[in-house]
C-alpha positions as CSV (number, residue, x, y, z in Angstrom):
1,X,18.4,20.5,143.9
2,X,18.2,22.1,140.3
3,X,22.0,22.5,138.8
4,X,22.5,26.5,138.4
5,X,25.2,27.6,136.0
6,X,26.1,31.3,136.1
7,X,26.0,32.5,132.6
8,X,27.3,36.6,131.8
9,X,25.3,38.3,129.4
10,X,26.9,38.8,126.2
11,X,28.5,41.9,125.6
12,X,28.1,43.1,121.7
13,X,31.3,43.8,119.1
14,X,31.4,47.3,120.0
15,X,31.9,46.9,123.8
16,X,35.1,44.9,123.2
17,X,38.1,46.4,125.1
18,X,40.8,44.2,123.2
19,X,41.1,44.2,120.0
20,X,43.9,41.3,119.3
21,X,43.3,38.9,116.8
22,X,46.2,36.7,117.6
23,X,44.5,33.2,117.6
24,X,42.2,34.0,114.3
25,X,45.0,35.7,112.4
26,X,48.1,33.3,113.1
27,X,46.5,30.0,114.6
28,X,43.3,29.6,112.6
29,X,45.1,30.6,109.4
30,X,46.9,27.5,109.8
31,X,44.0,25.2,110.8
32,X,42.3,26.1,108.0
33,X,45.2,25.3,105.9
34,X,45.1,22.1,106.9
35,X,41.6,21.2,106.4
36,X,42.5,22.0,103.0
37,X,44.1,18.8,103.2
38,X,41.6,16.2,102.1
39,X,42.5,13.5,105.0
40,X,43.0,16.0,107.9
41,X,38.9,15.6,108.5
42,X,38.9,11.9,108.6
43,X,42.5,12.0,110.3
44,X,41.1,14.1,113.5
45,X,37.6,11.9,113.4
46,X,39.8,9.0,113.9
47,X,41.7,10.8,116.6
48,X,38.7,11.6,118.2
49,X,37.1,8.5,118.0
50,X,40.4,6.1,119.3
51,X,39.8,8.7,122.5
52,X,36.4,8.2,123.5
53,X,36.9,4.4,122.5
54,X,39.4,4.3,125.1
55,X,37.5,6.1,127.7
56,X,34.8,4.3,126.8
57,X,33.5,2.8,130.0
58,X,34.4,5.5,132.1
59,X,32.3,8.5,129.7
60,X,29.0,6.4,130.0
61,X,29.4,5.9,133.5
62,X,26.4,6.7,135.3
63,X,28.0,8.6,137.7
64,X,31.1,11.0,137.6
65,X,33.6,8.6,139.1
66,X,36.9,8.5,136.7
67,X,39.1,11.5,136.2
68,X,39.1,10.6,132.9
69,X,42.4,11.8,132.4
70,X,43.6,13.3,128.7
71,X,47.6,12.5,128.3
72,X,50.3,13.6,126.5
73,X,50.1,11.4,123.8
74,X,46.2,12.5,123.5
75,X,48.1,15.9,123.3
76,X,50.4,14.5,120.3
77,X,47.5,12.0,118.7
78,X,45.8,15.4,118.2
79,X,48.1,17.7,116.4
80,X,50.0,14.6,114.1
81,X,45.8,14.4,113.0
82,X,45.6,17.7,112.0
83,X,49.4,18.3,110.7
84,X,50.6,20.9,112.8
85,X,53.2,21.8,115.4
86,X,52.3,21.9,118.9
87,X,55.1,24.0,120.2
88,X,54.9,26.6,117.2
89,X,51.5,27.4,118.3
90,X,52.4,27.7,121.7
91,X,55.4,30.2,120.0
92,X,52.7,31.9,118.7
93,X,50.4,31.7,121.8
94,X,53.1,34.4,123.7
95,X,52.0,37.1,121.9
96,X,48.6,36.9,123.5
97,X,47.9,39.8,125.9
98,X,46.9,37.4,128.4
99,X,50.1,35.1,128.1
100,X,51.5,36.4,131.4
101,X,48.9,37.3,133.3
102,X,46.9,35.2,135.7
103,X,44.6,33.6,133.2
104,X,42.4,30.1,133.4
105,X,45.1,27.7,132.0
106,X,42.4,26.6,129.0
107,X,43.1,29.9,128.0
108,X,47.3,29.3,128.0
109,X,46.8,25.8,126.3
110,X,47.8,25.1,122.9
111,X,45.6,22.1,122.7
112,X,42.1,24.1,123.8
113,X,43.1,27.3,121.5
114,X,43.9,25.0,118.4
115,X,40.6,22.1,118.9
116,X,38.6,25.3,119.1
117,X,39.9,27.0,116.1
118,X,39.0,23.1,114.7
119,X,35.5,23.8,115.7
120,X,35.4,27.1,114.3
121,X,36.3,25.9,111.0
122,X,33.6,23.2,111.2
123,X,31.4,25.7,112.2
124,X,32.1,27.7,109.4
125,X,31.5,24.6,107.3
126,X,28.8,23.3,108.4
127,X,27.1,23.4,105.1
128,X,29.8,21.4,103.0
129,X,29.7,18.2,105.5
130,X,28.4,15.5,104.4
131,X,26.8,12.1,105.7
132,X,28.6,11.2,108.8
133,X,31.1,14.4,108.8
134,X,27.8,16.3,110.1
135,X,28.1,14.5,113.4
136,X,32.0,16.1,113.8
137,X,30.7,19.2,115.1
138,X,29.2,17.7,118.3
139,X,32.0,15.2,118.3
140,X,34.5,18.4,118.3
141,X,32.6,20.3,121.1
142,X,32.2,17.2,123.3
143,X,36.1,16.2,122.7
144,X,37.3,19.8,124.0
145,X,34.7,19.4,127.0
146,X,36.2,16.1,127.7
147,X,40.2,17.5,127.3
148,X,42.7,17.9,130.1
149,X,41.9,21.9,130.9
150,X,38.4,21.5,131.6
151,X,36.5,18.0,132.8
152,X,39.6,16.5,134.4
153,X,40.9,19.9,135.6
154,X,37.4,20.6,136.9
155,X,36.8,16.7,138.6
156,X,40.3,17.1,140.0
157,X,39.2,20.4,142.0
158,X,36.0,18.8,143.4
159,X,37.7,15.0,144.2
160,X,41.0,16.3,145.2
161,X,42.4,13.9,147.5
162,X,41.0,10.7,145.9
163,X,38.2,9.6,143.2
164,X,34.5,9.7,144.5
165,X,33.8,6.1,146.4
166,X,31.4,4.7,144.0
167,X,28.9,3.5,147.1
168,X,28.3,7.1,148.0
169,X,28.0,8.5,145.0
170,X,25.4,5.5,144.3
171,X,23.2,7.0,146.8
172,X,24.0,10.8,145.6
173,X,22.6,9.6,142.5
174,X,19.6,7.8,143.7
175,X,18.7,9.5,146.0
176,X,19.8,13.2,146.3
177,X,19.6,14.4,142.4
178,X,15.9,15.1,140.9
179,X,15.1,14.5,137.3
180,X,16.2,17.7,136.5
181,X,20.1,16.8,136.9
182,X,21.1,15.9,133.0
183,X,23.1,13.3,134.2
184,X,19.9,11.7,136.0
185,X,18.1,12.2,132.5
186,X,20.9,11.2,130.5
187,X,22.4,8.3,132.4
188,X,25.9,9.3,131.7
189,X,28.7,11.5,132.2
190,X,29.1,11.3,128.4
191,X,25.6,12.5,127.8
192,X,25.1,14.9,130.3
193,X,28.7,16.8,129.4
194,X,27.1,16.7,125.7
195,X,24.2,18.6,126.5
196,X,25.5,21.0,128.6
197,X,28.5,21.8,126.2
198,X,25.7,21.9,123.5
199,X,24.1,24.8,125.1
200,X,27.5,26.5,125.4
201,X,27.8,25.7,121.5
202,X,24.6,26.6,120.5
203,X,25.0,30.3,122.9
204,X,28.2,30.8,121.1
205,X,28.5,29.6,117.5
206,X,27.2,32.6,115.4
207,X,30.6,34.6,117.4
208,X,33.1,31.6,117.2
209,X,32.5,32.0,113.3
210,X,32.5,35.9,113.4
211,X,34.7,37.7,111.3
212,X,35.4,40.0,114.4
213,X,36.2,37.4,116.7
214,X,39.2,38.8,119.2
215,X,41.7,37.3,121.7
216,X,39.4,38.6,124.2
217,X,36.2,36.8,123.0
218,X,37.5,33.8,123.1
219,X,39.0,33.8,125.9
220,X,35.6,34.6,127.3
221,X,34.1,31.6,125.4
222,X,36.4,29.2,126.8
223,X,35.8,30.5,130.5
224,X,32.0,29.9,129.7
225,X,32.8,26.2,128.7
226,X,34.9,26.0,131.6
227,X,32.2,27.6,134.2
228,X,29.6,25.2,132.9
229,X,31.9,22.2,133.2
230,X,33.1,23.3,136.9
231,X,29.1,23.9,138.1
232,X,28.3,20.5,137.0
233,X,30.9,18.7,139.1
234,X,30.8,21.0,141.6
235,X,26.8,20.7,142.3
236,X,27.3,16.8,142.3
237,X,30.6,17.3,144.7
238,X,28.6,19.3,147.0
239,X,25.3,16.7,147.3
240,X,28.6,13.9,147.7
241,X,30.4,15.3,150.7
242,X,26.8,15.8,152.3
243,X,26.1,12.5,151.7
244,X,29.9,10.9,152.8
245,X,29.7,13.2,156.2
246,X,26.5,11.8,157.0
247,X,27.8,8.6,156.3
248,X,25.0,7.7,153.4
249,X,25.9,5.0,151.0
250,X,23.9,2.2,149.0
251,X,25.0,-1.4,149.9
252,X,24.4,-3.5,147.6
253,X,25.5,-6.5,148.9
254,X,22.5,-6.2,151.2
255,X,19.0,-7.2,150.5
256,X,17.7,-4.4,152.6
257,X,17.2,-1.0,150.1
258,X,15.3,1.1,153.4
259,X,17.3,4.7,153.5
260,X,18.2,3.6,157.0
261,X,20.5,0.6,156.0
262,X,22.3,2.9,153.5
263,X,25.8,3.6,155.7
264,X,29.4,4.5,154.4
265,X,31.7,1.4,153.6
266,X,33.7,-0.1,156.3
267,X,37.0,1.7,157.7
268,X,39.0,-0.8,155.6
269,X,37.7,-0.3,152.4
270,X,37.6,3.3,153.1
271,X,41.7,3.7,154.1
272,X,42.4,0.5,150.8
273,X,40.7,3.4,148.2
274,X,42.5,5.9,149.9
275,X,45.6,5.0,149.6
276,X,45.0,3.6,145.9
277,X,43.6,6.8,144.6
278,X,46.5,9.0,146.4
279,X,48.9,6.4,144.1
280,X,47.3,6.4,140.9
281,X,47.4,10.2,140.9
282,X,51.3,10.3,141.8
283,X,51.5,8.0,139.1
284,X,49.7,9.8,136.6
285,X,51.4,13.2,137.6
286,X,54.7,12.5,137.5
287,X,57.3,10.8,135.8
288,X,58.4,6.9,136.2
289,X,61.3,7.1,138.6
290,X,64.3,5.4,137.4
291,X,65.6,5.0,141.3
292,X,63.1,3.1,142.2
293,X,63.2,1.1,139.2
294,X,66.8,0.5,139.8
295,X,66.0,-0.4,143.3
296,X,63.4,-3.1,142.3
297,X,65.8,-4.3,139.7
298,X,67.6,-7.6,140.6
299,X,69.2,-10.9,138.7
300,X,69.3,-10.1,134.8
301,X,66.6,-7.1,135.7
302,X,67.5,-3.7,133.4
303,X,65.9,-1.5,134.9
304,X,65.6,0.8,131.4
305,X,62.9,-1.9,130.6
306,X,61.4,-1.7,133.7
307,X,60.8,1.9,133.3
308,X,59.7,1.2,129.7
309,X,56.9,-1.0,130.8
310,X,55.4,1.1,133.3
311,X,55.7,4.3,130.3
312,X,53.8,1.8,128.3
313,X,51.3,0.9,131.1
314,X,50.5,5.1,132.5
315,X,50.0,6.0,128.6
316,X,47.2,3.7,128.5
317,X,43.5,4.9,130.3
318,X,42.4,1.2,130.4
319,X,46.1,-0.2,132.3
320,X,45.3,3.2,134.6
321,X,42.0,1.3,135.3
322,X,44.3,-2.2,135.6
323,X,47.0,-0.4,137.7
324,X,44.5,1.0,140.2
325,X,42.7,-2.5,140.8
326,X,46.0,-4.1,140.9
327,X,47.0,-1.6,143.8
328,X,43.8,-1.9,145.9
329,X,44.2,-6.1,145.6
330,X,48.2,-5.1,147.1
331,X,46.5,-2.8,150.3
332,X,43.6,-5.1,151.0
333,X,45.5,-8.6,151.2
334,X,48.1,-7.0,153.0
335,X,45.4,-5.7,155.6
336,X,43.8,-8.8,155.8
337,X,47.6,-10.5,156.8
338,X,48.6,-8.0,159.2
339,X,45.0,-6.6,161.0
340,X,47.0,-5.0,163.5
341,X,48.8,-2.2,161.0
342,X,45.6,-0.1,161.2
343,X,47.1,3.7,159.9
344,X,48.0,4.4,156.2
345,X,51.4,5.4,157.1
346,X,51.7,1.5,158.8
347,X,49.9,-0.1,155.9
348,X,52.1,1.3,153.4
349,X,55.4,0.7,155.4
350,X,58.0,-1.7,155.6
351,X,56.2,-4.2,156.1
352,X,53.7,-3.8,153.2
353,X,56.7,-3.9,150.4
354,X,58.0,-7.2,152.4
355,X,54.6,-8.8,152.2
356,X,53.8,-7.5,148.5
357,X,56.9,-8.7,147.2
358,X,57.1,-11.9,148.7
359,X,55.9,-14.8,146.0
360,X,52.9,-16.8,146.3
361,X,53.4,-19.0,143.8
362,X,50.8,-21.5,145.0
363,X,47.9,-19.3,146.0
364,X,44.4,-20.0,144.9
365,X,43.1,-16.4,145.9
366,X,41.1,-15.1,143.0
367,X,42.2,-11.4,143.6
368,X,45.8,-12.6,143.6
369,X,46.0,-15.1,140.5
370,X,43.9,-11.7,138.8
371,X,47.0,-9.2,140.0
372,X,49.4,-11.7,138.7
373,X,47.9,-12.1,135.9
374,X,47.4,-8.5,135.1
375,X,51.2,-8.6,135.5
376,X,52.1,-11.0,133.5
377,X,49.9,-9.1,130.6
378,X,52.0,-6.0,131.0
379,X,55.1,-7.6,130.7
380,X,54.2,-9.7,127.6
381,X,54.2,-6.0,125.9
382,X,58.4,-6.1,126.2
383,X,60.1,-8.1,123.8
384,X,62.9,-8.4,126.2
385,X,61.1,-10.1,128.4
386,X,59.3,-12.2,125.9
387,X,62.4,-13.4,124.8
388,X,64.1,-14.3,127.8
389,X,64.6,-18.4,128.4
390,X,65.4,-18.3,132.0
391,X,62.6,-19.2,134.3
392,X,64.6,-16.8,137.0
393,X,65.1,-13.9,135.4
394,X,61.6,-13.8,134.3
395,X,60.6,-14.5,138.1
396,X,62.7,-11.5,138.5
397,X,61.0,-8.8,136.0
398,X,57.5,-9.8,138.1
399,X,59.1,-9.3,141.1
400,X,60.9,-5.9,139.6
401,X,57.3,-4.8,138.4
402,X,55.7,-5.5,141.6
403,X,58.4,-4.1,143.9
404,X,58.2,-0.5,141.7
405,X,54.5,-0.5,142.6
406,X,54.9,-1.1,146.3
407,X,57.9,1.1,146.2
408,X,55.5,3.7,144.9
409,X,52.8,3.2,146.8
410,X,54.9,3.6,150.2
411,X,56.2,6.8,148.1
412,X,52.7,8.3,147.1
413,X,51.2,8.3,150.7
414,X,54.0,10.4,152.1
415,X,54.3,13.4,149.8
């Protein structure tokens, strides 16, 4: 199957029906301002680089797994690195003719307008980089590609429900993409987003530096970026669900590789990513509750900290990783101690919160002694805890940490 992306012709300056110069005349003017700055260059490569560093593993996956989320404080890392204000340019951003209509939400995003107007300027100075600062340009175009409004937004539309089960998408990638997918050639999310942003780039650069660049342009820009993006993941999505429904996976516990022995993952596994995927996006789309961290706070417990630790823990892309593995260990121990509860709504009952909870202070499970482990790690980030003498109470903040997630987990699956 060859990946299509729907590209509109150009239209020239003449044909342009809007004539607003909002973002150019009010936003840009103040990005350019502060590239006059000498450190705002080096500040946003850092910021840049500190994000894919982070995202590290999951951008040169070989297959479009992760969400790859982009956070608030990605958000906030962004504008403190170029010195500006991220709710004076959404002020600004209401004057747009767009602002109230129905628009793509890239469009309404102060991040996307202002990394853009970044690029422009780079654009624009391509000439006057030197050395390393000539690689900024692709790490600028690849950084927006990567940002909340368009590869997350985009992966989120295609895996809705719950991140792609890596088995399937194993075979997908195998076995159902030809040599013409980038991401076949590439290897990698991270390389095949590059290239196909680098067309987009290369389509669009002589107009992102025009002099008579409108409100309306680049809006249209940023819905090309966005198109490109979405027929990438959706291409992949649709080969996936063909391949789930038919029940087409790659085991690779088995020494048998014949196309008739690949077969989805057992019903277990199947409901244990379920639920843990349905969790770690509640999680990461709302905010820690302070009920349930009151509820799972006991003996010498303050359940501020609680909810401090788990802020600390959601802000971080590699804990996400942690948290979700630390979940799935949770559902699958519990289904292996009660093989009766076979629905999501039973596994994640009563029960399940009795059972997680519930010490086991002698176990020699690998997957458990790697949960409470994991545990202990996040707590060691709270100086409260770290100072606290009393065996108890500090059996109390696990047991506080571990009752939150359960609590959540039995919360997640119901909404």
């Amino acid at each position: 199957m060859k990946e299509r992306v729907r590209v509109m012709p150009k239209p020239l300056s003449k044909r342009y029906e809007i004539k607003d110069t909002v973002i150019v005349d009010q936003i840009y003017s103040k990005v350019e301002e502060s590239f006059k700055t000498g450190t705002t260059l080096l500040k946003l490569k850092q910021c840049i680089g500190k994000f894919m560093q982070e995202r590290h593993e999951a951008l040169y996956d070989y297959a479009p797994i992760d969400r790859i989320f982009f956070k608030a404080n990605d958000e906030a890392n962004f504008f403190k690195s170029v010195n500006l204000q991220m709710k004076e340019i959404e002020t600004i951003m209401h004057n747009l003719y767009y602002w109230r209509s129905n628009e793509l939400q890239a469009c309404k995003d102060p991040f996307s307008i202002t990394m853009l107007m970044c690029l422009r300027w780079l654009a624009a100075n391509e000439k006057k980089l030197q050395g390393k600062d000539k690689e900024m340009i692709e790490l600028a175009f690849v950084y927006i590609s990567f940002s909340g409004k368009f590869y997350a937004s985009c992966h989120y539309k295609w895996f809705r429900n719950y991140t792609p089960k890596r088995e399937v998408m194993d075979y997908v990638i195998n076995y159902m993409l030809s040599e013409k997918f980038d991401i076949v050639k590439t290897k990698s999310v991270f390389g095949a987003v590059r290239n196909l942003t680098k067309t987009w780039y290369d389509s669009y650069r002589d107009e992102l530096i025009s002099k008579d660049l409108t409100d309306e342009r680049i809006s249209y820009i940023i819905h090309q970026l966005h198109s490109r993006i979405y027929a990438f993941l959706r291409n992949i999505a649709k080969l996936y669900y063909e391949a789930y429904n038919k029940k087409l996976y790659i085991n690779k516990e088995s020494d048998n590789y014949d196309d008739t022995n690949y077969r989805v993952a057992n019903n277990n596994s199947t409901i244990a990513s379920t639920i843990t995927e349905k969790t770690i996006a509640y999680m990461t789309s709302t905010q820690v509750n302070m009920a349930l961290c009151a509820s799972s706070s006991t003996g010498g417990v303050d359940p501020k900290e609680v909810k401090a630790i788990f802020e600390t823990i959601l802000n971080s892309n590699t804990n996400i990783n942690k948290m979700r593995n630390v979940i799935n260990i949770m559902i699958v121990d519990f289904m292996r101690a009660y093989p009766q509860y076979k629905t999501i709504e039973e596994i994640t009952g009563v029960k399940f919160i009795a059972h997680t909870i519930a010490m086991k202070p002698n176990t020699k499970d690998k997957d458990i002694i790697e949960l409470k482990n994991t545990i202990l790690e996040w707590l060691n980030t709270s100086e409260r805890y770290r100072n606290i003498k009393t065996p108890a109470t500090k059996n109390n903040y696990y047991k506080a940490i571990v009752s939150y997630i359960a609590l959540t987990v039995n919360t997640a699956v119901r909404q």
